[in-house]
Z-matrix of the N, CA and C atoms (Angstrom, degrees):
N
C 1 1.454
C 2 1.522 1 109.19
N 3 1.505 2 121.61 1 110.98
C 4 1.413 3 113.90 2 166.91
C 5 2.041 4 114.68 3 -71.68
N 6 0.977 5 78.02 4 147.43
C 7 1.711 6 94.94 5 -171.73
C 8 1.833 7 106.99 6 -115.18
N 9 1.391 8 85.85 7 114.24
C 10 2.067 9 98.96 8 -179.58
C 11 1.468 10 90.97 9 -74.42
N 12 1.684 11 98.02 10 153.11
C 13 1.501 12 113.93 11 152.93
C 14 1.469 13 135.45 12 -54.03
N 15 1.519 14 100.53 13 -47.10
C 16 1.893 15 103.69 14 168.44
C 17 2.012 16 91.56 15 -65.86
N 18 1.194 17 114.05 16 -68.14
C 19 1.757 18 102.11 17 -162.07
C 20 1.700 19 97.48 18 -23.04
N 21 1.369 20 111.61 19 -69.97
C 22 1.314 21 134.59 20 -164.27
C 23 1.229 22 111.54 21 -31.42
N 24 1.394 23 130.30 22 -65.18
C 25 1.800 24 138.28 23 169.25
C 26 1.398 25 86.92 24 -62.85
N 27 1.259 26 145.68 25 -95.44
C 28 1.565 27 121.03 26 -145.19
C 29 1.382 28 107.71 27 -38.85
N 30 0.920 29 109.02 28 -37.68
C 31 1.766 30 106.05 29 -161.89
C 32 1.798 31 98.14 30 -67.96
N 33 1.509 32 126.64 31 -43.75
C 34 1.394 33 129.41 32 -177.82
C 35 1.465 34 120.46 33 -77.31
N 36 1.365 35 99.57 34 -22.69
C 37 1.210 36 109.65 35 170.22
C 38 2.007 37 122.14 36 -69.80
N 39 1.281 38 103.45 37 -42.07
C 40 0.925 39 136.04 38 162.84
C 41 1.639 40 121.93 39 -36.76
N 42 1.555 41 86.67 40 -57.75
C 43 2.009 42 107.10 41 -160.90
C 44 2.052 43 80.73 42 -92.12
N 45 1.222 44 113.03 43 -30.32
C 46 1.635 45 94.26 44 -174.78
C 47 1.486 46 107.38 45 -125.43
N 48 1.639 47 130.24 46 91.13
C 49 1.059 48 134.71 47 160.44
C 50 1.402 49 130.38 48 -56.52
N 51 1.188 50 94.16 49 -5.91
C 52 1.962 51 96.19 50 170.60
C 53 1.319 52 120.54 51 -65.14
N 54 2.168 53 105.94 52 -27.49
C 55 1.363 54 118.89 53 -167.49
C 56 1.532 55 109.94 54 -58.60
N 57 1.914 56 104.69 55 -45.17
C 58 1.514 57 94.34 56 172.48
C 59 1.329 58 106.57 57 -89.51
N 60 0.968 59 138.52 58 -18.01
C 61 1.980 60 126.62 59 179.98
C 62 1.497 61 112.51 60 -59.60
N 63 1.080 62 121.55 61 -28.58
C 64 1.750 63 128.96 62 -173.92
C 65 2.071 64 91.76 63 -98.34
N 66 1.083 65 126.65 64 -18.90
C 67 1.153 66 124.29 65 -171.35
C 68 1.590 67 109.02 66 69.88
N 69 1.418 68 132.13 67 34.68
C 70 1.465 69 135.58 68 174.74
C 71 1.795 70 101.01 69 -74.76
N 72 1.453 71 115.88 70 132.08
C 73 1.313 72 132.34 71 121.73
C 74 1.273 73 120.68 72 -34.31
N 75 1.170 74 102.30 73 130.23
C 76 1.778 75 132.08 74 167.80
C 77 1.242 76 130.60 75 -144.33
N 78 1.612 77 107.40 76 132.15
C 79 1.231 78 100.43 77 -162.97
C 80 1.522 79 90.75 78 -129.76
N 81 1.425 80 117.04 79 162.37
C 82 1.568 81 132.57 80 163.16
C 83 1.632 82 110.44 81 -139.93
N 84 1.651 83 90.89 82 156.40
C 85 1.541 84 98.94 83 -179.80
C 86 1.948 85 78.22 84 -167.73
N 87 1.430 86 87.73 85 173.85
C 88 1.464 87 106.84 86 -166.90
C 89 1.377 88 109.33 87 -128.74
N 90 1.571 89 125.35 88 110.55
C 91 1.218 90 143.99 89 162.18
C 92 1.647 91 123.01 90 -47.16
N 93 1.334 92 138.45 91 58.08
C 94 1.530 93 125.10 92 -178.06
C 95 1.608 94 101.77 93 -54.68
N 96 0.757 95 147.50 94 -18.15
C 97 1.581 96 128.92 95 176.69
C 98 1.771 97 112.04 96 -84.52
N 99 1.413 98 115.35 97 -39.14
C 100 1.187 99 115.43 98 163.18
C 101 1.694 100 118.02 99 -62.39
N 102 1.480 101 112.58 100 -58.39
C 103 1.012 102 141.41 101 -157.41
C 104 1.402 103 125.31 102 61.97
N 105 1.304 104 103.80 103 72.84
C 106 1.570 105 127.51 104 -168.04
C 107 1.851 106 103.79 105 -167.21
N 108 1.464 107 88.85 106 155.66
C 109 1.457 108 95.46 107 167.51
C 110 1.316 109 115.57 108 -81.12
N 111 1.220 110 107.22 109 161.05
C 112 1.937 111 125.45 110 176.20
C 113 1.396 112 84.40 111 -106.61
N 114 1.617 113 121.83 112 141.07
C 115 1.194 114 129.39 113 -170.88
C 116 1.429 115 81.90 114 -146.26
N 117 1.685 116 108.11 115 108.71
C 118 1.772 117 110.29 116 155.13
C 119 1.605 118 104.50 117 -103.01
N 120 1.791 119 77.78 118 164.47
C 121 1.861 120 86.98 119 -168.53
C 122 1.203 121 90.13 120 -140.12
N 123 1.942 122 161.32 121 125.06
C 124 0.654 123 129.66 122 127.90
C 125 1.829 124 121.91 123 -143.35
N 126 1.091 125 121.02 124 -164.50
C 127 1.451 126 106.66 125 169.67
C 128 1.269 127 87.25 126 -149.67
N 129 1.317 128 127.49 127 -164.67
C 130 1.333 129 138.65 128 -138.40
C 131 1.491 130 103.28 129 -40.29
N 132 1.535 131 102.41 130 -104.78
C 133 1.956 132 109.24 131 172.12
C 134 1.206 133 108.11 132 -77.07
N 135 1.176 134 123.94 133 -20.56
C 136 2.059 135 106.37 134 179.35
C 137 1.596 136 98.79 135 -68.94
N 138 1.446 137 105.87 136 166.52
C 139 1.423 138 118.30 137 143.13
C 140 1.647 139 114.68 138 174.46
N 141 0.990 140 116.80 139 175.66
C 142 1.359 141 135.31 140 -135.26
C 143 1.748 142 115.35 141 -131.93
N 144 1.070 143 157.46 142 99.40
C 145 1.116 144 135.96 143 -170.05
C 146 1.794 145 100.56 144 -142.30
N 147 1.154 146 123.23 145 128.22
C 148 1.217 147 145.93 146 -172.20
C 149 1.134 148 150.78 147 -135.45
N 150 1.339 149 168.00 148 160.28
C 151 1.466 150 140.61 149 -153.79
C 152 1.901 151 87.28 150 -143.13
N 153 1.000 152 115.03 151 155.05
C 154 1.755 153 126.07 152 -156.96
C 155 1.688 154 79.63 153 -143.07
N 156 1.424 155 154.81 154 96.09
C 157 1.423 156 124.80 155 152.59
C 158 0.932 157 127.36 156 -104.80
N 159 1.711 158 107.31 157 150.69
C 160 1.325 159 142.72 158 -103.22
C 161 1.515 160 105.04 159 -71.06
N 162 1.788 161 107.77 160 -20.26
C 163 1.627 162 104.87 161 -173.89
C 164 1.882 163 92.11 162 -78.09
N 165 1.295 164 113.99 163 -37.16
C 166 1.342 165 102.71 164 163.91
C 167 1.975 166 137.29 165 -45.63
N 168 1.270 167 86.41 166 -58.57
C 169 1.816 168 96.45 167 157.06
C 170 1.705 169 115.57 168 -39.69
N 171 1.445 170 98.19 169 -61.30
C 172 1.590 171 78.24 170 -170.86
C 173 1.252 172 129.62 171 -79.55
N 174 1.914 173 124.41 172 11.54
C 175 1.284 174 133.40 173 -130.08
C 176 2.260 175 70.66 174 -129.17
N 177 1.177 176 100.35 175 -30.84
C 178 1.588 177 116.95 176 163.82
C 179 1.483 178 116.01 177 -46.89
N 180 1.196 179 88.38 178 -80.78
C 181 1.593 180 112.51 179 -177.39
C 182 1.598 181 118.88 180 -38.98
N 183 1.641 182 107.67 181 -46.35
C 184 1.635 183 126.20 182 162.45
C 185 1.252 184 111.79 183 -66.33
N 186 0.953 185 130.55 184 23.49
C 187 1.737 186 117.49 185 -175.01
C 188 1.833 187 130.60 186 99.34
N 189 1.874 188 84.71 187 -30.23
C 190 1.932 189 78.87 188 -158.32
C 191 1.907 190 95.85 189 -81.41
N 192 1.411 191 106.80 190 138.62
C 193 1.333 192 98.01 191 169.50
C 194 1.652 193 143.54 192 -68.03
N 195 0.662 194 130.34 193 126.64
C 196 1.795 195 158.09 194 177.18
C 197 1.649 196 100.12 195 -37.06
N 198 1.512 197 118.11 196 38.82
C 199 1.372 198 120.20 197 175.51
C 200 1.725 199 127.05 198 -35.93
N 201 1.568 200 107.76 199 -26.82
C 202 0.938 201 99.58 200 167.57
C 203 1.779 202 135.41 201 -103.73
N 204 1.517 203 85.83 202 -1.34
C 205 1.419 204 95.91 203 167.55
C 206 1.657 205 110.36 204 -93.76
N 207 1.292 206 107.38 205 -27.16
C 208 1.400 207 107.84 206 165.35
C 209 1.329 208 108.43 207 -45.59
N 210 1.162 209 131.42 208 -63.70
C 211 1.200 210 136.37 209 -167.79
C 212 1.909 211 110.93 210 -59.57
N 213 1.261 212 119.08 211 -56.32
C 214 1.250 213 108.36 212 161.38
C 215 1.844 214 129.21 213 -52.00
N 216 1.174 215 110.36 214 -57.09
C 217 1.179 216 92.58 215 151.02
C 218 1.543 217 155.23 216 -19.54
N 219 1.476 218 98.40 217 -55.90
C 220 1.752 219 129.69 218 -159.14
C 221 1.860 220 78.19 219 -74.82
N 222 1.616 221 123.10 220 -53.92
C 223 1.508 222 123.11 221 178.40
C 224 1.025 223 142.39 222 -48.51
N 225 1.457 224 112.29 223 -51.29
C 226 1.888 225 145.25 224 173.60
C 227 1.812 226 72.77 225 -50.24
N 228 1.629 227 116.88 226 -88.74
C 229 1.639 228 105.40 227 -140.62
C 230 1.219 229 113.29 228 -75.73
N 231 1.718 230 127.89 229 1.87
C 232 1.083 231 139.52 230 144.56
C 233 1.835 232 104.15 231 -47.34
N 234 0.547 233 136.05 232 -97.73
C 235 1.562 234 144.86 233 167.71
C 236 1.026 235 122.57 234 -24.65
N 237 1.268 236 122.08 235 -48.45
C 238 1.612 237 126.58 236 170.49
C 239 1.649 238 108.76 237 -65.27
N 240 1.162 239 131.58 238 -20.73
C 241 1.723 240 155.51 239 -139.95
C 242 1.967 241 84.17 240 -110.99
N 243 1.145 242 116.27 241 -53.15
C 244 1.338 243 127.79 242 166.24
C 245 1.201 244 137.74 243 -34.23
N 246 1.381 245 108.25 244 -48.77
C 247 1.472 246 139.52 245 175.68
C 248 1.421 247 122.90 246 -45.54
């Protein structure tokens, strides 16, 4: 399953409401040498940058959750929440 960039943020946006509750920036772009997304996250001086790949993305997109982006996530606003 190829996975679009807009699908991609609705869908993360979606699965992580903290992104707009904390007011964090996010950005995506797509790695062909990795073959994974680059997932930025940041707001002022924090930020976040991460790789999602791509069999992961689309396993996203269907429903199953992004355990390991969960986990980056769940940290960044752990930390940023800190500040």
């Amino acid at each position: 399953m190829s996975v679009g960039v807009k699908e991609l943020e609705i869908k993360l946006r979606e699965l992580h409401p903290e992104i707009r509750k904390h007011g964090l920036n996010l950005s995506l772009s797509f790695d062909k040498e990795k073959d994974a997304w680059v997932v930025g996250l940041w707001k002022g001086d924090h930020s976040l940058t991460t790789y999602l790949d791509a069999k992961d993305a689309a396993s996203c997109i269907e429903g199953v959750q992004c355990i390991y982006l969960d986990i980056q996530v769940s940290q960044f606003i752990k930390n940023f929440e800190a500040c």
